[in-house]
SENUDO-222431 format. One line per 10 residues: their letters; for each residue x, y, z of C-alpha. Coordinates in pm, whole numbers, plus 50000, padded with zeros to 5 digits. Example, Ala and Ser with C-alpha at 12.3 -4.5 7.8 and 13.67 -1.06 7.14 Angstrom:
// SENUDO-222431
as	51230 49550 50780  51367 49894 50714 $
END
This chain:
// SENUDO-222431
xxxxxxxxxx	24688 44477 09604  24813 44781 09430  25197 44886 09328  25154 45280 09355  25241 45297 08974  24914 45540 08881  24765 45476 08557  24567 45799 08514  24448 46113 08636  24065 46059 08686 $
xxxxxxxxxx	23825 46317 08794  23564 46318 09064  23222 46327 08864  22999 46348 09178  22964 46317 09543  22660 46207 09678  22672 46219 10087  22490 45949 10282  22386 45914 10639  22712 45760 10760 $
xxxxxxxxxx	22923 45727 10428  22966 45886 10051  22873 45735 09708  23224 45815 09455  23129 45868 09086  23498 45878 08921  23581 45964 08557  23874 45758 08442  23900 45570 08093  24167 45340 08154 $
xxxxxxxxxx	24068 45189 08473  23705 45188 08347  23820 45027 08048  23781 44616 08221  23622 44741 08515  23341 44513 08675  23108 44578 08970  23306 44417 09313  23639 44474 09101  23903 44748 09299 $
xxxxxxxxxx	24017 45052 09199  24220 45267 09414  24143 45622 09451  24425 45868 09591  24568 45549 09736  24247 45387 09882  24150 45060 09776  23727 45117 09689  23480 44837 09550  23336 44916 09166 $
xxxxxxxxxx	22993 44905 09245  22852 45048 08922  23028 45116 08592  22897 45330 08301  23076 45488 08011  23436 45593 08170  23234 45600 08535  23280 45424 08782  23104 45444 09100  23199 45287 09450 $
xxxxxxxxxx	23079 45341 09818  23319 45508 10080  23245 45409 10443  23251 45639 10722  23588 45485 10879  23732 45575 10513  23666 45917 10512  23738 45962 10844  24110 45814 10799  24164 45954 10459 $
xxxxxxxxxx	24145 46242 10319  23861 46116 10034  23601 46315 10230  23761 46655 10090  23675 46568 09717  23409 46793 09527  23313 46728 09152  23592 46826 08934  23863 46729 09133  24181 46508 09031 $
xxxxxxxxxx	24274 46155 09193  24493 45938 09073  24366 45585 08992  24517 45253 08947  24377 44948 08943  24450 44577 09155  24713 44473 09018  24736 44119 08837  24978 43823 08953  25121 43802 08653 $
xxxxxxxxxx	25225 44115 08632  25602 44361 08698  25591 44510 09098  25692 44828 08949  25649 45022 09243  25581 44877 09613  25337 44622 09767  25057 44925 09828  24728 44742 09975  24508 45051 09967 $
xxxxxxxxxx	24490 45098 10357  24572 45407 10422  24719 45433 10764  24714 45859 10819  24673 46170 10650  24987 46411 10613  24999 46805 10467  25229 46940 10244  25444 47140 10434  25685 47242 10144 $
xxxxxxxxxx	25794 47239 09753  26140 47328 09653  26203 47329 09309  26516 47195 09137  26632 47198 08768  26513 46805 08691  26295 46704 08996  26097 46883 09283  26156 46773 09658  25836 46802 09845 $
xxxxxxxxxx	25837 46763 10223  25503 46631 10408  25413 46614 10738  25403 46280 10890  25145 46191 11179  25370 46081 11509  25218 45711 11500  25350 45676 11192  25673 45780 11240  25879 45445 11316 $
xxxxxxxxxx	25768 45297 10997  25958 45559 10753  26297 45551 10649  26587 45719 10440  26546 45523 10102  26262 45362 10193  25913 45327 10038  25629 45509 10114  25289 45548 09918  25132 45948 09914 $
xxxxxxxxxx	24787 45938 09766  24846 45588 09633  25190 45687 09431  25526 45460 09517  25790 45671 09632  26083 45668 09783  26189 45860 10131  26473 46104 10058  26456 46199 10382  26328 46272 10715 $
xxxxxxxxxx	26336 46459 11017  26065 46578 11340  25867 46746 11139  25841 46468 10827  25977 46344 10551  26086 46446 10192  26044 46268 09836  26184 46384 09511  25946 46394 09228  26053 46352 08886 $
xxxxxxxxxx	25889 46518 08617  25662 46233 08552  25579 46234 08849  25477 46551 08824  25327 46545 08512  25119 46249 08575  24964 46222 08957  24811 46456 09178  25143 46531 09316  25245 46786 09087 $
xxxxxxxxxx	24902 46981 09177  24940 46996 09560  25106 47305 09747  25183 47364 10052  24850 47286 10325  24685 47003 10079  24629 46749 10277  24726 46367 10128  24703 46033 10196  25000 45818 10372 $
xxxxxxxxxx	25057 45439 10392  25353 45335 10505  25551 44971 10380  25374 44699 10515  25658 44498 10549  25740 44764 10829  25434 44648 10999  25492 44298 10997  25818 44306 11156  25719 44532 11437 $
xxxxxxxxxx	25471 44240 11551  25677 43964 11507  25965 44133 11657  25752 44277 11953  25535 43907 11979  25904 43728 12012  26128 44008 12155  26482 44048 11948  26683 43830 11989  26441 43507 11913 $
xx	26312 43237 11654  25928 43292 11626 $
END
């Protein structure tokens, strides 16, 4: 389990494309820093398995179900991901409960820059749409935020500067695609809700 509070800007060191998945090599000294093969690190937001770590690289295998569902399969050597590693139990939530699922892919639709924040507006796949609320949490490319607002076309979030300073966020413009998963607390309810009907004890 992850909280969406990245710890670093890593970089892609290489891509190596296999039959019916991709091998990650990722630069990041932090998460590398206790890192041990079958440990998680997520990547953008998705949760992937250490299998190999040397130096301040770490490599880990991305299924074909991954990269179709995320948006991991558009990464080239050089680019910028944010990282963050499972979080411990005896540690502060400080973001969300993020599992490192990613449930869709949205696009940047818009930036609109303010005098201490930015509001960016993404678009939101129609599946998804149930599950997102006005001041509620939301995790794009594996960073907690919080839904400023939303409409047909998606939702907003306001990024502070470090925000912007500090994830992939403050990089993207308007077409990047980026990675969406949605509370899973949202998720939960829906079944139990739908298994019982309102209105009744499960």
């Amino acid at each position: 389990m992850f909280t969406g509070i990245v710890e670093e800007l890593g970089e892609i060191a290489a891509v190596e494309p296999l039959a019916d998945s991709a091998r990650l090599s990722v630069r990041g000294e932090v998460v590398t820093s206790d890192a041990v093969h079958g440990g998680s690190i997520a990547v953008n937001g998705v949760c992937l398995t250490v299998v190999d770590v040397e130096g301040d690289v770490f490599t880990a295998d991305v299924m074909k179900e991954t990269l179709d569902r995320s948006c991991l399969g558009v990464l080239v050597p050089g680019s910028r991901v944010n990282l963050e590693r499972a979080v411990r139990a005896d540690q502060r939530l400080g973001g969300h409960i993020v599992q490192g699922h990613v449930d869709g892919t949205g696009v940047v639709l818009s930036r609109e820059p303010a005098e201490h924040w930015e509001i960016v507006r993404i678009s939101l796949p129609a599946a998804l749409d149930r599950y997102v609320v006005e001041k509620g949490s939301i995790a794009v490319d594996g960073v907690s935020l919080t839904v400023s607002g939303v409409d047909s076309g998606g939702f907003a979030v306001s990024l502070i500067p470090t925000t912007l300073d500090l994830t992939t966020l403050g990089r993207k413009q308007p077409g990047d695609p980026v990675n969406l998963e949605v509370d899973v607390i949202a998720k939960y309810v829906e079944k139990l809700i739908g298994a019982h009907g309102p209105g009744t004890r499960p």
